[in-house]
C-alpha positions as CSV (number, residue, x, y, z in Angstrom):
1,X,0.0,0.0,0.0
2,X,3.3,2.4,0.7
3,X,4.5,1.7,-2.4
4,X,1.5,2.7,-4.4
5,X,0.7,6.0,-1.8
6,X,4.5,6.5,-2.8
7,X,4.0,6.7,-6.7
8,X,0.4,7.7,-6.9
9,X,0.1,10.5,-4.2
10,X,-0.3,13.5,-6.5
11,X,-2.8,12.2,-8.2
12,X,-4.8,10.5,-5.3
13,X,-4.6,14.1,-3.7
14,X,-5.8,15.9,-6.8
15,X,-8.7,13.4,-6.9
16,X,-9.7,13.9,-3.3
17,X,-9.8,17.7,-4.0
18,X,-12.2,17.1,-7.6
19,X,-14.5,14.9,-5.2
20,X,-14.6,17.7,-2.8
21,X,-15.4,19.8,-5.3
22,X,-17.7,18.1,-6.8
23,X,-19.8,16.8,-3.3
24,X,-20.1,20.9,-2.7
25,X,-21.9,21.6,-5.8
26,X,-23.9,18.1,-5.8
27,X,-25.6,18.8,-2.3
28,X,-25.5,23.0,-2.5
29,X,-27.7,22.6,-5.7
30,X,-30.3,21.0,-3.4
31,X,-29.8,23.3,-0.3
32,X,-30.0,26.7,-3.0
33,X,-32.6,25.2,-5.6
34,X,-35.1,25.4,-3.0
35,X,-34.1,28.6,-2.0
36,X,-34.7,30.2,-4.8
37,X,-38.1,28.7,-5.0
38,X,-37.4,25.6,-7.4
39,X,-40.1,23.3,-7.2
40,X,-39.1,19.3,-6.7
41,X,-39.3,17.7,-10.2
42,X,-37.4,21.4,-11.5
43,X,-34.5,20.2,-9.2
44,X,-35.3,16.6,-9.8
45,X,-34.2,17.9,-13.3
46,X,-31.0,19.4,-12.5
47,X,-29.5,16.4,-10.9
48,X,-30.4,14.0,-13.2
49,X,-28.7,16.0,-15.5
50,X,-25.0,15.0,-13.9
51,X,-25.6,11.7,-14.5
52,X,-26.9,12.3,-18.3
53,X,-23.8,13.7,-18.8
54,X,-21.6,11.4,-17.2
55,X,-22.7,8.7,-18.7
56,X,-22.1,10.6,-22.6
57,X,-19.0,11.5,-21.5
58,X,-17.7,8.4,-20.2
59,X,-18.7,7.1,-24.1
60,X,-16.8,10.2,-25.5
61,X,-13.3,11.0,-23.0
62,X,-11.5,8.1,-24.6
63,X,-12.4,9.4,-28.1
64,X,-11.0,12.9,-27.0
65,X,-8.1,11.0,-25.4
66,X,-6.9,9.3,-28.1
67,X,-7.1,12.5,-30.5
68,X,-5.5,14.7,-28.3
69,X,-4.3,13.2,-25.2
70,X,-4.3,13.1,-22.1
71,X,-3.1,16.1,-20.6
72,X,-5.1,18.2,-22.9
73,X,-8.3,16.4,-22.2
74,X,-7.6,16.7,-18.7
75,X,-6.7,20.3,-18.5
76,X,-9.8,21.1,-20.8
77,X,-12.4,19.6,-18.9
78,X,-11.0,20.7,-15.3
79,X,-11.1,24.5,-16.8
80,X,-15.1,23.8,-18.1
81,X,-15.4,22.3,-14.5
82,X,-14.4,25.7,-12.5
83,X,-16.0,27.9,-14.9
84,X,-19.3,26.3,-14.4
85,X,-19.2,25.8,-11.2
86,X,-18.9,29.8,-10.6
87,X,-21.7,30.4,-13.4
88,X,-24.8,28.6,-10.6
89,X,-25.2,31.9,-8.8
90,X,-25.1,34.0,-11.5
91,X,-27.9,32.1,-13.2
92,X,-30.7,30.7,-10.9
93,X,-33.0,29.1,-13.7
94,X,-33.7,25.6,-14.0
95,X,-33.0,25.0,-17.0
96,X,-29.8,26.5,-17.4
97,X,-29.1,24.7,-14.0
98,X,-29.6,21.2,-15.9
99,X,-27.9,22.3,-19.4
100,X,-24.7,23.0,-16.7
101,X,-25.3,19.9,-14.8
102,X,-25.0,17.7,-18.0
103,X,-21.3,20.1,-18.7
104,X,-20.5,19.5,-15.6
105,X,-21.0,15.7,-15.5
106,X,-19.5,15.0,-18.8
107,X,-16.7,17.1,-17.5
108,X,-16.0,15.1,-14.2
109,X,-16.8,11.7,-16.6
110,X,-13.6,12.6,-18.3
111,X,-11.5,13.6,-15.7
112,X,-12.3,10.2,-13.8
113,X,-11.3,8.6,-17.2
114,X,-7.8,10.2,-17.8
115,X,-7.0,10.3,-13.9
116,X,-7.5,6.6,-13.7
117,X,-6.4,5.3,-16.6
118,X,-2.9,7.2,-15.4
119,X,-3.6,5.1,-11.8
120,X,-3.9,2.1,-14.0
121,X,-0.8,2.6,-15.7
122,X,1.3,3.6,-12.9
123,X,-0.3,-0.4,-11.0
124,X,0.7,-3.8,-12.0
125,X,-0.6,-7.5,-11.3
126,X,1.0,-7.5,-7.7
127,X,-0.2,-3.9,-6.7
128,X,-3.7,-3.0,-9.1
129,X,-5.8,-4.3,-6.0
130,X,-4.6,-2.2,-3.6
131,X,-4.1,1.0,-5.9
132,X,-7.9,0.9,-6.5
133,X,-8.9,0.3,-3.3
134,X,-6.9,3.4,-2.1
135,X,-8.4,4.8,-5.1
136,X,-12.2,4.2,-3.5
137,X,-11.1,5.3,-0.4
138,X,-10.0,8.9,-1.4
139,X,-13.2,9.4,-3.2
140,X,-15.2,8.5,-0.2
141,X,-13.2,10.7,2.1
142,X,-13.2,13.3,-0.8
143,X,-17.1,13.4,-0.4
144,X,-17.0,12.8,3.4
145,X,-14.7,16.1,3.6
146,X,-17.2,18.0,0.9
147,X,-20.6,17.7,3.3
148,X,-18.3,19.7,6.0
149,X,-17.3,22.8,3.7
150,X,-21.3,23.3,3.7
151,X,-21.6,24.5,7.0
152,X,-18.4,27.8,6.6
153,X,-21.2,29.7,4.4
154,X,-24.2,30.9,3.8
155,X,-26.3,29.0,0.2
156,X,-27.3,32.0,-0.8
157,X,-24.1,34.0,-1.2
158,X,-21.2,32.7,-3.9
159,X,-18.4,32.0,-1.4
160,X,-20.1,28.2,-1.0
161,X,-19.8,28.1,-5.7
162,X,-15.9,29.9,-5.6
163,X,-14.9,27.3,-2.5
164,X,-15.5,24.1,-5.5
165,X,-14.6,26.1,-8.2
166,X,-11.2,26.9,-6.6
167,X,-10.7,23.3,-4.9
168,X,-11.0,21.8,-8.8
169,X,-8.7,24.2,-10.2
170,X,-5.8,23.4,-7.2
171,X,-6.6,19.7,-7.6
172,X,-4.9,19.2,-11.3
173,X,-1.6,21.1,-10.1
174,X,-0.1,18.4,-8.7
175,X,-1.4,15.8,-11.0
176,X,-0.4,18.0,-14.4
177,X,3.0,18.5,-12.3
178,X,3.8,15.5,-11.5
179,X,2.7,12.6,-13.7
180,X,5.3,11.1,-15.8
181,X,4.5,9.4,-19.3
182,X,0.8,9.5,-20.4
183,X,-0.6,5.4,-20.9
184,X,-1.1,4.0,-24.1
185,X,-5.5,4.3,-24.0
186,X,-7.0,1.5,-25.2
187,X,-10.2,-0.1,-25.2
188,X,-12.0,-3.3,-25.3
189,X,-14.6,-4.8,-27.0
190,X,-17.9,-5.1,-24.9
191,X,-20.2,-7.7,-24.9
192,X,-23.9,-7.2,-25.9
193,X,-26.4,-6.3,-23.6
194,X,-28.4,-9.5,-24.4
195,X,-25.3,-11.7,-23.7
196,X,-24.8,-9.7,-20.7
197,X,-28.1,-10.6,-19.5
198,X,-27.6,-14.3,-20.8
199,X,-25.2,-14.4,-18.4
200,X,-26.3,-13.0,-15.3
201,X,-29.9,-11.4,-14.9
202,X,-29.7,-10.7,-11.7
203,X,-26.3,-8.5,-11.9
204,X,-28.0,-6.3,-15.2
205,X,-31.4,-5.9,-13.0
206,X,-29.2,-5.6,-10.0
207,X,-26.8,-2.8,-12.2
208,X,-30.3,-1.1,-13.5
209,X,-31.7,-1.4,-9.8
210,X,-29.2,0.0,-8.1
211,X,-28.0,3.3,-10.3
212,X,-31.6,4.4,-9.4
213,X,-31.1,4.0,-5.9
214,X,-27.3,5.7,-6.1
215,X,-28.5,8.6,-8.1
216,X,-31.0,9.4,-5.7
217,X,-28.9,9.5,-3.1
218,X,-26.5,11.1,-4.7
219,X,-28.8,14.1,-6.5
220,X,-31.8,14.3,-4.0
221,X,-31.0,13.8,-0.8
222,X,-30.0,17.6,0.4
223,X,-33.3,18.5,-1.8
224,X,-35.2,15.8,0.9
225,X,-33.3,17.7,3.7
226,X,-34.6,21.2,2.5
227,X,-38.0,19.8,2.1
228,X,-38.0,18.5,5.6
229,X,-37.0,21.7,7.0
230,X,-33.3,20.4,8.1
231,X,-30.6,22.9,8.5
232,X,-27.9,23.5,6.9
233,X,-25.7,21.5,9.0
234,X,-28.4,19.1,9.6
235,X,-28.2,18.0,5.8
236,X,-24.3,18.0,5.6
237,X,-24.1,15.7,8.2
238,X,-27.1,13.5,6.4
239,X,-25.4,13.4,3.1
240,X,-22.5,13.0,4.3
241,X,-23.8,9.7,6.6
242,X,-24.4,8.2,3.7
243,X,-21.0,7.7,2.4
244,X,-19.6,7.3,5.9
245,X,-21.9,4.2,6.1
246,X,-20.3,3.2,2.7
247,X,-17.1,3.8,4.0
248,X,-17.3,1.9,7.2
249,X,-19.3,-1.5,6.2
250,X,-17.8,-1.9,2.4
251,X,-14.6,-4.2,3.8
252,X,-16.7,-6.4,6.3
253,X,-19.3,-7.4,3.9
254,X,-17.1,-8.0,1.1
255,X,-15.0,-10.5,3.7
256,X,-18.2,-11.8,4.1
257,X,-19.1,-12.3,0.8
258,X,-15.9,-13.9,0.1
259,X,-16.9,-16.7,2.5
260,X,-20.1,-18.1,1.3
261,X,-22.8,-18.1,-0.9
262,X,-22.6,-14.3,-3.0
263,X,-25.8,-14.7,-3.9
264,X,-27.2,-14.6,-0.2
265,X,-24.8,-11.5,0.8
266,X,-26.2,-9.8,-1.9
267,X,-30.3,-10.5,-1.1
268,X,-29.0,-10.1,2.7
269,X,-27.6,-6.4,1.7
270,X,-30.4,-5.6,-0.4
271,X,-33.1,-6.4,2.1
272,X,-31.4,-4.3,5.0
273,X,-31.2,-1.4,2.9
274,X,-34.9,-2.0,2.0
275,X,-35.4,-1.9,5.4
276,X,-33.3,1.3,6.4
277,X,-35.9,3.2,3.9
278,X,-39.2,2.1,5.5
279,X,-37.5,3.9,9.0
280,X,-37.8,7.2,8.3
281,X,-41.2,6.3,6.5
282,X,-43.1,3.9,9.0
283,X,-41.3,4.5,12.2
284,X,-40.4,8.1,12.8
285,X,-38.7,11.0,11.0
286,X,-36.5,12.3,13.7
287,X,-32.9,13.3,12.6
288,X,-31.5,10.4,14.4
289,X,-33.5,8.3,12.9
290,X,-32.6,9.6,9.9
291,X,-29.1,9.2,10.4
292,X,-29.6,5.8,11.4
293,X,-31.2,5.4,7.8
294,X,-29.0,7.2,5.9
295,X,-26.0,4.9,7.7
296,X,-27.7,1.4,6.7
297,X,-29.1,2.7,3.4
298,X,-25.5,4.2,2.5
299,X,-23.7,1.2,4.3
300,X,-25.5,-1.7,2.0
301,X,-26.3,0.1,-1.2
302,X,-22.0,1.0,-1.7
303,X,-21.1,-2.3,-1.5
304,X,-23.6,-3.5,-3.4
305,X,-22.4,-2.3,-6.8
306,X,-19.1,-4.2,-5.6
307,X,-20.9,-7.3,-4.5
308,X,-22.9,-7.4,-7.8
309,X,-19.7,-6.9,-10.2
310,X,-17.8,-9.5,-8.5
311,X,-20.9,-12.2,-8.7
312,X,-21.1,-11.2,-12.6
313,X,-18.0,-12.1,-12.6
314,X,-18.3,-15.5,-10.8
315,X,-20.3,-16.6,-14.5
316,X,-17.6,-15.0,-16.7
317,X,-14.2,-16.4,-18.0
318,X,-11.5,-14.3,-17.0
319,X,-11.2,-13.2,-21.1
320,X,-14.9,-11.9,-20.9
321,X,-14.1,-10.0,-17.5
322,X,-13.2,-6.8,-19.0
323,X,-15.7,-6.7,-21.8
324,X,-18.3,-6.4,-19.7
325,X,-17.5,-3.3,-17.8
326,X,-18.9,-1.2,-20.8
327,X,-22.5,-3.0,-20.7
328,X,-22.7,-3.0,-16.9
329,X,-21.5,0.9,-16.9
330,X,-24.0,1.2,-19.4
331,X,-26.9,-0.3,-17.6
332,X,-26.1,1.5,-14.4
333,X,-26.1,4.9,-16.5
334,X,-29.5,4.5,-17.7
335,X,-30.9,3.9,-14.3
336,X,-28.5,6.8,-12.8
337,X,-30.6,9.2,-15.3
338,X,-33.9,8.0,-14.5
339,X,-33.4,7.8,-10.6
340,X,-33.4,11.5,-9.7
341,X,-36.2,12.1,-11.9
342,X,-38.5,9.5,-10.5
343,X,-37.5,10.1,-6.7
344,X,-38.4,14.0,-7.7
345,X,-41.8,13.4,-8.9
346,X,-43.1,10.7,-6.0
347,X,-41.2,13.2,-3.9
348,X,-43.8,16.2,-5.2
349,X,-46.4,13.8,-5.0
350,X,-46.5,11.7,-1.7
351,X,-43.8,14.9,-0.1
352,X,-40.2,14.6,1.5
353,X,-41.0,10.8,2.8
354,X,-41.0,10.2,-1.2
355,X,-37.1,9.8,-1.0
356,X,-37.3,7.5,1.1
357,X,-40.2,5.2,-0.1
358,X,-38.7,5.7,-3.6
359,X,-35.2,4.0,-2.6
360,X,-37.1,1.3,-0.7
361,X,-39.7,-0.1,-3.1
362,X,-37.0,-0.5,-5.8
363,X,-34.9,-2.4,-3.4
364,X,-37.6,-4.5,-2.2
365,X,-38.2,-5.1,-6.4
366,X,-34.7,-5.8,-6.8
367,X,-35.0,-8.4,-3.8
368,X,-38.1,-10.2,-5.1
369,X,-35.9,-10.6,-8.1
370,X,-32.8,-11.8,-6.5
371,X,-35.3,-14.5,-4.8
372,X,-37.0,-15.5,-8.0
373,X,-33.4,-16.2,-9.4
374,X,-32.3,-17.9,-6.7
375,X,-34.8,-20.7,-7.6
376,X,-33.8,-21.0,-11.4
377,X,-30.2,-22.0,-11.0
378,X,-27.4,-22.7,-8.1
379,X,-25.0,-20.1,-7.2
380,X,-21.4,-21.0,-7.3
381,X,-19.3,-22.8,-4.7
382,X,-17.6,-19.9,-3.0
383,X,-14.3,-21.8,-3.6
384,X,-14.8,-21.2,-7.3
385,X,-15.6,-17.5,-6.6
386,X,-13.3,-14.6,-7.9
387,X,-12.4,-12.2,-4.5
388,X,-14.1,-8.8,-3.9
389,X,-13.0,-5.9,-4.6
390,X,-13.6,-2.6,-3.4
391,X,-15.6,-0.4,-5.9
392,X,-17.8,2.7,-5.7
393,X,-21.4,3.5,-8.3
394,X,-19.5,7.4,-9.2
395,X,-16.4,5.8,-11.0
396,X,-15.9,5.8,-14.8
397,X,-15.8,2.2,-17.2
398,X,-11.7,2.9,-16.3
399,X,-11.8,1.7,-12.8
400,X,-14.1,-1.3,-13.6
401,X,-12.3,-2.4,-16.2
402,X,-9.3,-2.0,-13.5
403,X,-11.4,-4.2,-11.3
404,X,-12.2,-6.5,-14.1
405,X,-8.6,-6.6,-14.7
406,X,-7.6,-7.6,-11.1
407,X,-10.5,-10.3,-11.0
408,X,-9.0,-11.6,-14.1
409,X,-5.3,-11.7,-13.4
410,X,-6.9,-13.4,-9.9
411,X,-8.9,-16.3,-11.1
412,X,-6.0,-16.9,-13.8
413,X,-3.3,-17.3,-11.6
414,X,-5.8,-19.8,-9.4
415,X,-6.0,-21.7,-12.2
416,X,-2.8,-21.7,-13.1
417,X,-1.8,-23.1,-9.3
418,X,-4.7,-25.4,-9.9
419,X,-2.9,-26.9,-12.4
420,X,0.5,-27.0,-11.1
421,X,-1.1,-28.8,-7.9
């Protein structure tokens, strides 16, 4: 782990500061969107627009990349990045707020791409596993530290848009400074979405499922807060609970899931987090209790994109691994886009318990599902399991395909002892 921190600590620091940055923006938009009168499906709007975005541009950086390079990309989209951020106050309209959300998330797609194709390039076999995982853990920490920032200013001045702004355009000095010869980009051929689904229903339902669920959390969540009447600080430390509970319960329940039966982690998961958002709903909405929800809901929902890559993987050959990042990024894109828009709307409709009830009923689908598989074939023997591997929903195709990459050098070199045994 020193040895990767050694070589990679420029550009681990300068992605801590972009996912600073961009945690600001993701949860002031909530907090200032309803003060300036926006109604819910207006800011519904606006934060599925991110996602829209990021999902084009995770399609489009490696085109740019391999035309112009890296560096250029990179300093291109960071300097979009600042200038929109800034741009918010100075144009309080919905719809300009969502044409700048879809900049700013094809933006941030592309950084994530050339930043972590560099990571990959700077890892190898023996170190690619732990270089991600440090990788994960920056971002989380990254958003953790964003949710503080909230509380130094007031959302309706501009010092809370300059404080991102000027944290993104810090963050590529020492990455631009520092990085040494730009990777060879490359990418790989994808598998269909039908053979995708051939090959694991549950993980393209679960992938489908599950950006929904992220993208609310993500997008609405400080919008919930200002509809419930939290404060400021109130819904910093909210948002920011959910990526603690992330942070905290990813490692144990991949060790789990690494034990025994995937399949049953991931139902297991899925229903707790079902249950986390019927709390605030059925039992009370105190802040506690919120926090207690936000924790679980945060807690299960994280490791669940982990837990359903790595039992797609458990059906592929190590070959296919890295073909089907592209479909599963895919998948989870489309669902990302919806999400926001759909919590938005029940959220106008039913009010702020919406959010909640939203994230819980598609959960609860996603378990009925995982059930009704579970009774149309047998999972596999966790002996012939590949291991998990730390992963978070707001990463680019470059860091699954890292992941897929791992997996595969993994379950080829257990073969390979296999066979010398």
């Amino acid at each position: 782990m020193l040895q990767v921190l050694a070589s990679s600590w420029a550009l681990l620091l300068g992605v801590m500061l972009l996912m600073v940055g961009n945690g600001v923006q993701g949860t002031l938009l909530g907090i200032r969107g309803g003060l300036e009168g926006f109604s819910t499906f207006e800011l519904s709007l606006v934060m599925s627009g991110y996602f829209a975005g990021f999902l084009f541009g995770s399609r489009m950086a490696p085109i740019m990349i391999r035309r112009v390079g890296h560096v250029r990309v990179f300093a291109a989209l960071g300097s979009f990045i600042s200038a929109v951020l800034i741009l918010y106050p100075a144009m309080t309209n919905p719809i300009a707020w969502t044409l700048l959300r879809v900049v700013v998330g094809f933006c941030f797609s592309g950084v994530y791409v050339t930043a972590e194709s560099w990571l990959n390039n700077a890892a190898d076999n023996e170190n690619r596993g732990k270089a991600l995982s440090l990788y994960m853990f920056v971002q989380m920490v990254g958003i953790i530290a964003a949710q503080g920032l909230l509380v130094i200013g007031d959302p309706q001045d501009f010092i809370l848009f300059i404080i991102p702004s000027v944290l993104v355009s810090i963050a590529f000095a020492p990455i631009l400074l520092s990085i040494n010869p730009t990777p060879a980009f490359e990418t790989t051929k994808g598998l269909s979405l039908r053979e995708l689904y051939t090959i694991s229903p549950l993980g393209c339902v679960g992938f489908f499922i599950l950006g929904g669920v992220f993208a609310a959390q993500f997008g609405m969540a400080s919008v919930f807060g200002q509809q419930a009447g939290l404060s400021v600080a109130q819904i910093s430390g909210f948002v920011s609970t959910f990526y603690i509970g992330g942070l905290v319960l990813q490692y144990p329940i991949g060790w789990i899931s690494d034990r025994m039966d995937r399949r049953i982690v991931i139902l297991t998961v899925t229903a707790v987090a079902a249950g986390a958002g019927f709390l605030p709903v059925f039992i009370s909405s105190d802040f506690s209790v919120l926090l207690v929800a936000a924790f679980m809901m945060g807690g299960m929902t994280n490791p669940l994109y982990a837990l359903l890559l790595a039992y797609v993987n458990d059906f592929l050959e190590p070959d296919d691994m890295p073909a089907a990042s592209a479909g599963l990024i895919f998948i989870n894109g489309i669902g990302a886009i919806a999400g926001p828009i759909i919590s938005g709307w029940v959220m106008g409709v039913v009010g702020p318990s919406g959010f909640w009830s939203y994230m819980a009923v598609l959960l609860l689908a996603l378990l009925a599902y995982g059930l009704w598989r579970s009774t149309q074939r047998s999972a596999p023997a966790p002996s012939d399991t590949g291991a998990f591997m730390t992963m978070a929903p707001a990463t680019s195709p470059v860091a699954v395909d890292m992941a897929q990459e791992f997996w595969a050098d993994e379950a080829e070199a257990s073969e390979e002892d296999e066979s010398g045994s």
